[in-house]
N, C-alpha and C positions, 0 to 999 in steps of 0.2 A: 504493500500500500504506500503510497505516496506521502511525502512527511510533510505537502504541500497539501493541505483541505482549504477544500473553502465550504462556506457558511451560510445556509439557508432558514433567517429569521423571521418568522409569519406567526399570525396570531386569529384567534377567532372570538367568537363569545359563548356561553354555556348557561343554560337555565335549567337547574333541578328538573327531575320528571320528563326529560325530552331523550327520545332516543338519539344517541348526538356518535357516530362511531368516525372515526379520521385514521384515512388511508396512510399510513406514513410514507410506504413505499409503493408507489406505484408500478414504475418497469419492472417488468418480470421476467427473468433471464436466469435460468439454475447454471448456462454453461459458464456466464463473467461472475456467479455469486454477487451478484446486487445486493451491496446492503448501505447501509449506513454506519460511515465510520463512529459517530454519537447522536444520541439526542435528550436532550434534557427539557422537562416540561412544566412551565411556573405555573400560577393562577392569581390573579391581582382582586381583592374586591374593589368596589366604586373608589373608595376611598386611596386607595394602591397601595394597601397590605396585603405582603406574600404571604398566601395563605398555603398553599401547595406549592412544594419544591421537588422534585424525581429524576431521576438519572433511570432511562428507560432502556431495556436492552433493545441495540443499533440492530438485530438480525429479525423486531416485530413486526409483524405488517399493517396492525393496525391497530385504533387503542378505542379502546369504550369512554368517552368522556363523563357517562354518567356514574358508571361505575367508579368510576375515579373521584368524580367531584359531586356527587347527587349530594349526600350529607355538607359538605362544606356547603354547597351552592342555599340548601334548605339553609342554611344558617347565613348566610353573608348576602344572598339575590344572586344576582346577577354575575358571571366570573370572566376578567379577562383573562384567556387561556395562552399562551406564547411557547412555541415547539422553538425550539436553538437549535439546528443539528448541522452536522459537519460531515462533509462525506470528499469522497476520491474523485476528483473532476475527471479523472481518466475509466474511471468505473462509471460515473452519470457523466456522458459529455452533454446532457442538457439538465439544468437543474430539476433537482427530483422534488417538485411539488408535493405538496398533501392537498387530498380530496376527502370531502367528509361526507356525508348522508344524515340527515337532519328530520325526526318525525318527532309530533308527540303522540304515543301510545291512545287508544282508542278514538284519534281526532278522523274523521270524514276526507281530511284534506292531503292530497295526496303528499307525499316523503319529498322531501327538496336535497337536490342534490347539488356540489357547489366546490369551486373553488378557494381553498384556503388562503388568506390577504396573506403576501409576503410584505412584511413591512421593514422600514429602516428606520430608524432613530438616529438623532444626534443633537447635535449645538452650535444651534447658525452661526452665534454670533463670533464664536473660532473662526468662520471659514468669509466671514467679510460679508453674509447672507443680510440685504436691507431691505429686501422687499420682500411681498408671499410670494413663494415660486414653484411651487406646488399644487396642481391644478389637479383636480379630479369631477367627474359630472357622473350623471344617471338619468337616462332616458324612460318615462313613465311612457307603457303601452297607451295607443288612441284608443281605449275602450272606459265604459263607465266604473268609477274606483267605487268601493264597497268596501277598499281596505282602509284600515287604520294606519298610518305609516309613520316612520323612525327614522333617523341617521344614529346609530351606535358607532360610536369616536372612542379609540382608546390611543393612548400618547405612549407609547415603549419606552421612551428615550430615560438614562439612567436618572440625569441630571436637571436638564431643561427641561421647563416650562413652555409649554404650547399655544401659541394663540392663533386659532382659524376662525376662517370666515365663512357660516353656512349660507348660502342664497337660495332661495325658489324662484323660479316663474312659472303666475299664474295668468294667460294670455297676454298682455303688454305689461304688465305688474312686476316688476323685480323687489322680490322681497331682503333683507340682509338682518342677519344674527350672528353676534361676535360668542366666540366660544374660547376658555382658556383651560389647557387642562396641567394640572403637574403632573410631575414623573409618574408614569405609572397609573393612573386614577383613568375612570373612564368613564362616559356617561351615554344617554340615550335623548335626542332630541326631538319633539314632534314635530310632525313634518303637516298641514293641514292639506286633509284630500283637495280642497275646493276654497276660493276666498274672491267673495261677493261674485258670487257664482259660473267663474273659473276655474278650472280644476286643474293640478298641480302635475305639471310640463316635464322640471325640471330640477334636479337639484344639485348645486356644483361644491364641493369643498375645497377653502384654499388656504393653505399653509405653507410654512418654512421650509418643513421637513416632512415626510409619508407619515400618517395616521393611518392605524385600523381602523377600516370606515366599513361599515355596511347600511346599505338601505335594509328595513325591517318593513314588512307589512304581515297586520294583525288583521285575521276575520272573526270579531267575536274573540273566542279563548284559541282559537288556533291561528299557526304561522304559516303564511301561505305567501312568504318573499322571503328571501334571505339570501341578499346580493352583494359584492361590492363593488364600488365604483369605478368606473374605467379613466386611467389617469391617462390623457394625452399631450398634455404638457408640463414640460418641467423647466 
């Protein structure tokens, strides 16, 4: 194995009671032995107390989120969950992603299946950073909303403090909400389906440095979105 790894840091969110499982490894290849050279997996509450720390073994394929953190989650809400793992760039010549599958147990609404945010952290103001440079959007289907909707925002970074900008639009309407988060803390925004009877287009996040960001959409007591945003400029 190469004494050169590099680093694959992504994060997601976890709510007690949801069947929540994440792929660690996805290529599948017994003849190169794919694995991961480590992976270590935190859990932040709102507030950005590690509440879960674990050094997982690098050869699992995939990992039960609920089983891991159901009791923490029942106790704390909400959990920022952040995988570290490190593997052989010559064993993945393309970064080895985590996928996860996302249901709650007797919900109507069918299983969501999704890409895990890889995220970066750090500290603008070391690197000369003076403006948001950090652009991410999400495009709401042209169909009637029904759903409740969210931006879930978590800030990785060890040290710095976070401050983004959410925006909507709602037909010519640009709406803006400033949001700041510390190391580590994470929060969930409402997003309004419709305003003065407009229904909601659009919504862009902009920041310094990459947040975990997910659009959430709630029907009722089940989840039936769970996206994240598509970053095309930086």
């Amino acid at each position: 194995m190469s004494s050169e790894l590099a680093a694959l840091m992504s994060a997601t969110f976890h709510e007690a009671g949801v069947t929540h499982v994440v792929e660690l490894v996805h290529q599948k290849d017994a003849a190169a032995h794919r694995r991961l050279a480590s992976v270590r997996v935190e859990a932040y509450d709102a507030g950005g107390t590690r509440r879960v720390a674990r050094e997982l073994d690098p050869g699992q394929e995939t990992l039960d989120l609920d089983a891991l953190l159901g009791g923490v989650g029942r106790e704390h809400g909400r959990l920022l969950v952040v995988f570290d793992a490190r593997y052989d760039p010559h064993i993945f010549p393309y970064r080895p992603h985590h996928y996860a599958y996302l249901h709650r147990p007797g919900s109507a609404a069918p299983p969501l299946y999704y890409a895990v945010n890889a995220t970066l952290g750090g500290v603008p103001d070391r690197i000369g950073a003076v403006a948001l440079n950090n652009f991410e959007s999400y495009l709401f289907l042209d169909r009637p909303l029904r759903e409740r909707y969210a931006l879930a925002v978590g800030n990785l970074a060890r040290f710095a403090a976070a401050e983004a900008e959410v925006i909507t639009y709602y037909g010519g309407e640009r709406c803006r909400e400033e949001v700041r988060l510390a190391p580590k803390t994470h929060a969930e925004i409402a997003l309004a389906a419709e305003r003065d009877g407009h229904r909601l287009r659009r919504v862009e996040l902009k920041t310094l440095f990459r947040l975990t960001s997910y659009v959430v959409g709630r029907r009722q007591d089940d989840l039936v979105l769970f996206d994240h945003l598509f970053t095309y400029f930086k």
